[in-house]
MIDOSE-1310 file (N, C-alpha, C; in nm, 2 decimals, decimal comma, always signed):
residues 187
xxxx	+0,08/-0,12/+0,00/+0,00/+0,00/+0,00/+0,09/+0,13/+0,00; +0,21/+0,15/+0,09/+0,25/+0,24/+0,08/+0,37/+0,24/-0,01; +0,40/+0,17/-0,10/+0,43/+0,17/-0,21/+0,38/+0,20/-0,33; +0,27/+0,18/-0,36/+0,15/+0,21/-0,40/+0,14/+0,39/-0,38
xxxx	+0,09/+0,38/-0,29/+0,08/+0,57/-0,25/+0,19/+0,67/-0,32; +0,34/+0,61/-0,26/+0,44/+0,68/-0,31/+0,43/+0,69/-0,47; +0,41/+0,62/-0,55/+0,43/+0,61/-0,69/+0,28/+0,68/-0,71; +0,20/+0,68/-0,66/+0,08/+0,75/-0,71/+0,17/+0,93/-0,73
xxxx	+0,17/+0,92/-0,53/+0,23/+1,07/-0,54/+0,34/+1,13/-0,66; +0,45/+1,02/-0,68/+0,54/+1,08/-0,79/+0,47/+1,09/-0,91; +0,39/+1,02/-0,95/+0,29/+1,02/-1,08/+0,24/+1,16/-1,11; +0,18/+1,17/-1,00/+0,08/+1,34/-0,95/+0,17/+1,43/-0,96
xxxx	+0,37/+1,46/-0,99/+0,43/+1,58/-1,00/+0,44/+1,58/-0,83; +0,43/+1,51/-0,74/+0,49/+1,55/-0,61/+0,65/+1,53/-0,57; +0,70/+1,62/-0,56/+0,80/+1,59/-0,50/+0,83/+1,59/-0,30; +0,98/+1,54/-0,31/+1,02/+1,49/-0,16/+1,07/+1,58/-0,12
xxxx	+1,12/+1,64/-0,01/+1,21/+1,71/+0,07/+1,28/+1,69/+0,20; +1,41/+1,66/+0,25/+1,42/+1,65/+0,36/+1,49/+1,51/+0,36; +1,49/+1,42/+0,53/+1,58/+1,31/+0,52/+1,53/+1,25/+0,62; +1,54/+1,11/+0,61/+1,53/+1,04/+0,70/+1,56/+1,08/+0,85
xxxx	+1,53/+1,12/+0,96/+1,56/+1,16/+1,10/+1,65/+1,04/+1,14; +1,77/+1,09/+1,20/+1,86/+0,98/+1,26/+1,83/+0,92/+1,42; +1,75/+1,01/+1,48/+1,70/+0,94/+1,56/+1,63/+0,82/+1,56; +1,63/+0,72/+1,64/+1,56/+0,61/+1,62/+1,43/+0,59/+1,70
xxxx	+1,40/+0,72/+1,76/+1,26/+0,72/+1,84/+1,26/+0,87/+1,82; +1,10/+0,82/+1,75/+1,07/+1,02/+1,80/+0,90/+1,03/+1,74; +0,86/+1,13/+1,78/+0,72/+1,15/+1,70/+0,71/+1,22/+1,59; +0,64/+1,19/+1,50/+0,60/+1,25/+1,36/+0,48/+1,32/+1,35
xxxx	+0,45/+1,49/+1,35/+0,38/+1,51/+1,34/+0,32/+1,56/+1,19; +0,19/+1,49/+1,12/+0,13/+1,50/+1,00/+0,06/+1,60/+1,03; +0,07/+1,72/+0,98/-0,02/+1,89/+0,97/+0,05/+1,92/+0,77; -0,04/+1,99/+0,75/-0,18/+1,99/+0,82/-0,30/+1,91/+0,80
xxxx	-0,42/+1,89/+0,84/-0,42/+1,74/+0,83/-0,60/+1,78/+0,79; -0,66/+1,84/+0,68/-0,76/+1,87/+0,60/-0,81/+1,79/+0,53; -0,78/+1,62/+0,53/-0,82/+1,58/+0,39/-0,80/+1,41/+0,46; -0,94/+1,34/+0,40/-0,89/+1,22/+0,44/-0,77/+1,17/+0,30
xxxx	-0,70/+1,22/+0,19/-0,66/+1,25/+0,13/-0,51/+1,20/+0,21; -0,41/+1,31/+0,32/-0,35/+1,29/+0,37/-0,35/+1,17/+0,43; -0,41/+1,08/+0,44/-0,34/+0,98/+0,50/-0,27/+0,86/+0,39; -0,33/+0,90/+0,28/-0,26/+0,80/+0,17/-0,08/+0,87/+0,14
xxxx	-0,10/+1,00/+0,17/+0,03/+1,08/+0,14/+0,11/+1,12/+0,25; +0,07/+1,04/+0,37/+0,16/+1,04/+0,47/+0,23/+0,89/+0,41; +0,13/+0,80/+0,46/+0,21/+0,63/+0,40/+0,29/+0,68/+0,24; +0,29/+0,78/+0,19/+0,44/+0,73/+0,11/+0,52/+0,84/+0,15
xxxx	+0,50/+0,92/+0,23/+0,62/+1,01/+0,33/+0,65/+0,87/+0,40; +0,63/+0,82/+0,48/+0,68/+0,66/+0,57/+0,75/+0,57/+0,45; +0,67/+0,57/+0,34/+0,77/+0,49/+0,26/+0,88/+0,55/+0,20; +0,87/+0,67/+0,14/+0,96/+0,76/+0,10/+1,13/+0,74/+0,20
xxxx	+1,09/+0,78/+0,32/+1,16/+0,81/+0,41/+1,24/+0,65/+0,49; +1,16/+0,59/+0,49/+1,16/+0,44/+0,56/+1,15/+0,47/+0,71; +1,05/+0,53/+0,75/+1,01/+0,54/+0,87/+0,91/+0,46/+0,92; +0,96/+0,39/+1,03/+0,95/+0,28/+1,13/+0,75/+0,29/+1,20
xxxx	+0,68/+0,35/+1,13/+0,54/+0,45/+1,16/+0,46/+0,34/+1,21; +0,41/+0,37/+1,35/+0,28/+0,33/+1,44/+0,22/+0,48/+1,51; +0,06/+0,40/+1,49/+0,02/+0,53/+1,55/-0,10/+0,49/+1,66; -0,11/+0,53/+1,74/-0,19/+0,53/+1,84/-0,34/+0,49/+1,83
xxxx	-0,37/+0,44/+1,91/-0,50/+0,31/+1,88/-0,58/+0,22/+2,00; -0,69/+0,23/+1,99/-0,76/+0,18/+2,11/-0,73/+0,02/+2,15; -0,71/+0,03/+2,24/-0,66/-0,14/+2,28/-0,74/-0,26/+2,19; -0,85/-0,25/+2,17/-0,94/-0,32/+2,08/-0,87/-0,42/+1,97
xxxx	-0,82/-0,25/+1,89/-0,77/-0,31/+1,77/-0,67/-0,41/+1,73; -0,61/-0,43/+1,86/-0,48/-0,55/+1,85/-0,51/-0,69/+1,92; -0,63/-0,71/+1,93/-0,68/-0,78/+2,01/-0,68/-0,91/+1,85; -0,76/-1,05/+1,88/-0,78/-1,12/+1,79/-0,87/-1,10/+1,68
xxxx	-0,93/-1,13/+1,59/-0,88/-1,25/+1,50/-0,75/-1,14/+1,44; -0,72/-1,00/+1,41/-0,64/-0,94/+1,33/-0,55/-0,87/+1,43; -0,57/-0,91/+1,56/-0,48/-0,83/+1,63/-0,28/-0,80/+1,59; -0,27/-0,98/+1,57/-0,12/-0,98/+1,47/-0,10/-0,87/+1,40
xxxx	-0,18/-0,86/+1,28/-0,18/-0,77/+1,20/-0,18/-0,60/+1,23; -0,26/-0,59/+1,29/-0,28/-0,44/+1,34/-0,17/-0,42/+1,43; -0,11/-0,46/+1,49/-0,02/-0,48/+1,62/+0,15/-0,42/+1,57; +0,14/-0,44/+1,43/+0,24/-0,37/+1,37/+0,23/-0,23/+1,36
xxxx	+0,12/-0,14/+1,36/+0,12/-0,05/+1,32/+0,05/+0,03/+1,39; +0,00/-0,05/+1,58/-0,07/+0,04/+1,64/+0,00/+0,01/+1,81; +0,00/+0,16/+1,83/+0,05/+0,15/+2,00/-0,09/+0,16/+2,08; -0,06/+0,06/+2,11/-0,25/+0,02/+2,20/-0,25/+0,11/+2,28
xxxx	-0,35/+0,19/+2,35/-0,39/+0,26/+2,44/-0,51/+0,22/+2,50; -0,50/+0,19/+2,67/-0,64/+0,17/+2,76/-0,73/+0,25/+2,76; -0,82/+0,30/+2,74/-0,89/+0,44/+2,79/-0,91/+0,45/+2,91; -0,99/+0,26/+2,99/-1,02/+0,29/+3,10/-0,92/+0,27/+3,19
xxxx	-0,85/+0,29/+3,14/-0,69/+0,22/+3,27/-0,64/+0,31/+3,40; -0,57/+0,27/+3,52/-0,56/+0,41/+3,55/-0,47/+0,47/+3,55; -0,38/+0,43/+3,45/-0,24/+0,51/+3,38/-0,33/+0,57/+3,25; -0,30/+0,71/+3,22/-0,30/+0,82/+3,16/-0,23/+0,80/+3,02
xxxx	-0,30/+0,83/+2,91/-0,25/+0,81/+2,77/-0,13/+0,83/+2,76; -0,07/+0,93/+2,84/+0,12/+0,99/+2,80/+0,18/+0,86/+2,86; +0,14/+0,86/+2,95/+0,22/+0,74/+3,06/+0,23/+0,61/+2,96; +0,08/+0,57/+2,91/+0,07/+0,47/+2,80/+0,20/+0,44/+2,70
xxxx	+0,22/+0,57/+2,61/+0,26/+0,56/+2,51/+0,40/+0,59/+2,56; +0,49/+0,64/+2,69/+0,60/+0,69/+2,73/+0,65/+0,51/+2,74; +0,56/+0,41/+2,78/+0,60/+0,31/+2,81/+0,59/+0,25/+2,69; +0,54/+0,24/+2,60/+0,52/+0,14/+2,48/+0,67/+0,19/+2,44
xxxx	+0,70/+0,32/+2,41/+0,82/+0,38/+2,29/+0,95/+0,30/+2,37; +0,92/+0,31/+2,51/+1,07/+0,27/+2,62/+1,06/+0,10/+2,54; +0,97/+0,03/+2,52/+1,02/-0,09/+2,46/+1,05/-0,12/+2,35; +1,04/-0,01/+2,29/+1,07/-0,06/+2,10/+1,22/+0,02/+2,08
xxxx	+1,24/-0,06/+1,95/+1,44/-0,03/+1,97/+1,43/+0,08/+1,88; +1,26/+0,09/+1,74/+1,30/+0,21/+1,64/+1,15/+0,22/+1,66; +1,10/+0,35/+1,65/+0,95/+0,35/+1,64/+0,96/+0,50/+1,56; +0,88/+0,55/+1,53/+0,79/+0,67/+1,46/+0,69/+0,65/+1,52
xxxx	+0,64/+0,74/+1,59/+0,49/+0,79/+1,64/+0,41/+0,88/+1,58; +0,38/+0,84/+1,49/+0,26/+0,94/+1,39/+0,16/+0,97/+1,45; +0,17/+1,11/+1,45/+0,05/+1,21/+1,56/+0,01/+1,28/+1,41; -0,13/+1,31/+1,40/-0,24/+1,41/+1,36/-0,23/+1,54/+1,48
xxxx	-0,18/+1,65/+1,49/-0,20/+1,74/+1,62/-0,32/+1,79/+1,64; -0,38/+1,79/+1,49/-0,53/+1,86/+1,53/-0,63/+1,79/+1,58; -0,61/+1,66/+1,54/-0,68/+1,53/+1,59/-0,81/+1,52/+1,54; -0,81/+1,62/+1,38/-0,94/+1,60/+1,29/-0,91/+1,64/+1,17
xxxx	-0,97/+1,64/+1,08/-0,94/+1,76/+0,92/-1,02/+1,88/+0,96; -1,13/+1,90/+1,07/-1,19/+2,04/+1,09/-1,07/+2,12/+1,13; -1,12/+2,25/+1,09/-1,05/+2,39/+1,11/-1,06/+2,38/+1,30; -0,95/+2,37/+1,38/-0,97/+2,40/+1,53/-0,91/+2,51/+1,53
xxxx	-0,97/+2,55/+1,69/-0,86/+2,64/+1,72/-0,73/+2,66/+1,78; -0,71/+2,47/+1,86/-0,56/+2,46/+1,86/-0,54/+2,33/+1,82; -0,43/+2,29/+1,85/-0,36/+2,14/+1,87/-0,39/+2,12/+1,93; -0,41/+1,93/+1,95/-0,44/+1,89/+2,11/-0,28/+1,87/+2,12
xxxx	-0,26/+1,89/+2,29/-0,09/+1,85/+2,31/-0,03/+1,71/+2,32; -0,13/+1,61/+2,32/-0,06/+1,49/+2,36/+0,09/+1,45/+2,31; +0,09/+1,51/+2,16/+0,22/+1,47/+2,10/+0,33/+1,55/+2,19; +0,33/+1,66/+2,25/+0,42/+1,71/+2,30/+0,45/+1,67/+2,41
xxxx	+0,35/+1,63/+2,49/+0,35/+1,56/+2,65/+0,46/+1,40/+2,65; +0,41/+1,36/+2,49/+0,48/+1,21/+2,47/+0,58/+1,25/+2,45; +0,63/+1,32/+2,34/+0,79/+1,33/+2,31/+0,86/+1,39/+2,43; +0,83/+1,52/+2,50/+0,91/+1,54/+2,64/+0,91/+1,44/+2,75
xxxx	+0,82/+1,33/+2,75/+0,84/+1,25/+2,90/+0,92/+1,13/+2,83; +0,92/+1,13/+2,73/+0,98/+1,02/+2,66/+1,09/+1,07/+2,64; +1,12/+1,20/+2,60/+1,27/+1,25/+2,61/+1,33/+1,24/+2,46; +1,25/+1,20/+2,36/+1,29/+1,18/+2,20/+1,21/+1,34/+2,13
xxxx	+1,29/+1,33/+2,02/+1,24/+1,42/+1,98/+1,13/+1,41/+1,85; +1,03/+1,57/+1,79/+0,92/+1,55/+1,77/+1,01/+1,64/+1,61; +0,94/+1,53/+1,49/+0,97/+1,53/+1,39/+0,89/+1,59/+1,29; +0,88/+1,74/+1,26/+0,72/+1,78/+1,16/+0,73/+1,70/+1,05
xxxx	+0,60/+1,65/+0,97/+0,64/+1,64/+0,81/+0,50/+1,74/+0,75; +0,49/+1,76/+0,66/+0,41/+1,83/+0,61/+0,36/+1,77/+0,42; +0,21/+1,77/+0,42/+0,19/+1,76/+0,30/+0,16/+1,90/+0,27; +0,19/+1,97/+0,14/+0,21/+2,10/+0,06/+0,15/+2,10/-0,05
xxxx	-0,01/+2,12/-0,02/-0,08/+2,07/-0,20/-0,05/+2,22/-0,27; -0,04/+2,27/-0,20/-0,02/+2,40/-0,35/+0,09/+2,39/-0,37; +0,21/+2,32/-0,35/+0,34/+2,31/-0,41/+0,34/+2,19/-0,42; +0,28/+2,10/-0,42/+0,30/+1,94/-0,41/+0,43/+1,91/-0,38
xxxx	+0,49/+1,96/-0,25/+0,60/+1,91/-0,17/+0,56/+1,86/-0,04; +0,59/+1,73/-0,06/+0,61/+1,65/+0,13/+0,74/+1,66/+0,19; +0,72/+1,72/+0,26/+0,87/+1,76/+0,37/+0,87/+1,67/+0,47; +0,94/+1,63/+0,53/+1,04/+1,58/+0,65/+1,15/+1,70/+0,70
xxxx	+1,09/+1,76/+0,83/+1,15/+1,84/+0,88/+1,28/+1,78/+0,93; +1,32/+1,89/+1,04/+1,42/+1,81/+1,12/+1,39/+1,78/+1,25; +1,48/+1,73/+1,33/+1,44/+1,67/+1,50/+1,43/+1,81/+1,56; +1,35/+1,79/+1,65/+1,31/+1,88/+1,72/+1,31/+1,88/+1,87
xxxx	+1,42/+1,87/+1,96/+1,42/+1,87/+2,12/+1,34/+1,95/+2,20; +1,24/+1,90/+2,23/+1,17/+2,03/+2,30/+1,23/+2,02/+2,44; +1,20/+2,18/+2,54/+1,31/+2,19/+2,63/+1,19/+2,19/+2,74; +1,06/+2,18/+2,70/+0,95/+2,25/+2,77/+0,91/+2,40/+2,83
xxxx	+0,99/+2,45/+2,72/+0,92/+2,62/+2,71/+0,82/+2,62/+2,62; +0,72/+2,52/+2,61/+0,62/+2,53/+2,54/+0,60/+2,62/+2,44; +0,56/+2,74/+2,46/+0,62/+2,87/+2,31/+0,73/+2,82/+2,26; +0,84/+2,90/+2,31/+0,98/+2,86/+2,23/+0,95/+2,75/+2,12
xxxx	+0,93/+2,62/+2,20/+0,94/+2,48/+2,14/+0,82/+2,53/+1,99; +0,68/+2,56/+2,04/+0,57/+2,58/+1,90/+0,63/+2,67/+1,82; +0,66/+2,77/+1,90/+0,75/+2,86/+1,78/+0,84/+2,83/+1,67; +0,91/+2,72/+1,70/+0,97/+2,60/+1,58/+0,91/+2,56/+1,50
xxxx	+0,75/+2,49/+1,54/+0,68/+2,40/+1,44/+0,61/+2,52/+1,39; +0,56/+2,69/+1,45/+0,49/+2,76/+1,37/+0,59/+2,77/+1,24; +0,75/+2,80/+1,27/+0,86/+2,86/+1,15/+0,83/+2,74/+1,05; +0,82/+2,58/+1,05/+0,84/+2,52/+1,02/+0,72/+2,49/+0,88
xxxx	+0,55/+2,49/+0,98/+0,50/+2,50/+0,92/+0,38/+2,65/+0,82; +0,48/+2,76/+0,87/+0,42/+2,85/+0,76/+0,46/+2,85/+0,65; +0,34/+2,90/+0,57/+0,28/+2,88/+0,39/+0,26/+2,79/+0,31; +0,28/+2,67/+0,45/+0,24/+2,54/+0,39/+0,05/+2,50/+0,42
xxxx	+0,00/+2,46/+0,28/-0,12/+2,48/+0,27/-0,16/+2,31/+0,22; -0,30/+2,25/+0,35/-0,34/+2,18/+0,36/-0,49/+2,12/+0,20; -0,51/+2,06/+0,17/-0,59/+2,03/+0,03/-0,72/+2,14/+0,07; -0,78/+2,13/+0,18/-0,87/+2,24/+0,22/-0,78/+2,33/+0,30
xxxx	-0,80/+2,43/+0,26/-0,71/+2,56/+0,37/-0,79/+2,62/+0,48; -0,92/+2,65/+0,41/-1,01/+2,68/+0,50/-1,03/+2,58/+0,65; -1,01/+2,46/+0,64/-1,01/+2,36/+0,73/-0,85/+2,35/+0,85; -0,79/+2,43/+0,81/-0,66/+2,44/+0,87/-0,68/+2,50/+0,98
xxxx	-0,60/+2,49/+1,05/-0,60/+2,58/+1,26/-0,43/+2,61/+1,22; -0,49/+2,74/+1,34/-0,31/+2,78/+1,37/-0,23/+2,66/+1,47; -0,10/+2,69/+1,45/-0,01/+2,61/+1,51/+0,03/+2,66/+1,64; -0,09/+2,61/+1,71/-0,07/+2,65/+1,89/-0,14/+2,59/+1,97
xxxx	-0,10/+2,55/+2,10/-0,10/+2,49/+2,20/-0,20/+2,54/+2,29; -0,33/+2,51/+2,36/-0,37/+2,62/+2,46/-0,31/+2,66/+2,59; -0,21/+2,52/+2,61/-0,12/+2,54/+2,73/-0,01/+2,71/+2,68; -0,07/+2,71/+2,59/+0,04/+2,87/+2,59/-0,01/+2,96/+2,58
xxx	-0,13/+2,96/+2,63/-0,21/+3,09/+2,70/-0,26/+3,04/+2,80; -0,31/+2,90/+2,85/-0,30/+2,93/+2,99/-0,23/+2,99/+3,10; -0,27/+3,04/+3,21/-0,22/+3,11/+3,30/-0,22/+3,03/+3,47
């Protein structure tokens, strides 16, 4: 499949940008994320790149008759458990030797008014860094940023992914949100 995608994308006049991240743990954030569209053109950013991509997923899905299968490509999460999703996922990444954690930040294709933070709560308590990539339909460029250490000055840190991800425009624009946290106006 995501071989597939990739050659569709190069077919379509898309080009690549950027490099494989040398880290071997970190999160990937897909923004901006307007189109059920993007998810076929993330899978050939992962193939493009050869990134190691699971993404977060209700404990369900790895369960039987396909749980084998899904199990490759999902970091289970309890809802009702009473460890806390960061805690979840801080422990899943501590066992894997290469992972990619593919995060959606907006955690929809509607237009919001922020990011949800979980990607940032996982890469700081996990201590790996958070990776942008971007699909670019008005320039048909998929980027792979670079690593990103967040220090937990929450601004500072968004202030990276805002430089990273301005004028890059999602298949719907109108459906796009700014690149901010509400933890950076909380008081």
């Amino acid at each position: 499949m995501k071989t597939l995608c990739l050659w569709f994308m190069k077919a379509r006049g898309w080009s690549f940008v950027g490099e494989r991240p040398v880290a071997r743990k970190y999160v990937a954030l897909g923004a901006p994320h307007t189109s059920n569209w993007d998810f076929l053109l993330f899978l050939a950013v992962i193939k493009k790149f050869r990134m190691p991509a699971m993404a977060i997923g209700k404990h369900t899905l790895v369960k039987p008759p396909f749980g084998w299968f899904m199990g490759r490509y999902i970091l289970p999460v309890q809802r009702d458990s009473g460890q806390g999703m960061v805690e979840q996922m801080v422990a899943a990444i501590e066992k894997k030797d290469d992972i990619t954690l593919v995060v959606a930040p907006k955690g929809t294709r509607k237009a919001t008014e922020y990011w949800r933070s979980g990607f940032y709560h996982i890469a700081f308590a996990a201590g790996i860094p958070v990776v942008p990539t971007s699909v670019d339909y008005a320039n048909k460029v998929a980027t792979v940023g670079p690593e990103i250490y967040l220090t937990g000055d929450i601004s500072a840190d968004m202030d990276k992914f805002r430089e990273f991800y301005d004028g890059v425009e999602g298949k719907f624009p109108n459906q796009g949100s700014p690149v901010r946290l509400r933890e950076e106006f909380d008081d």
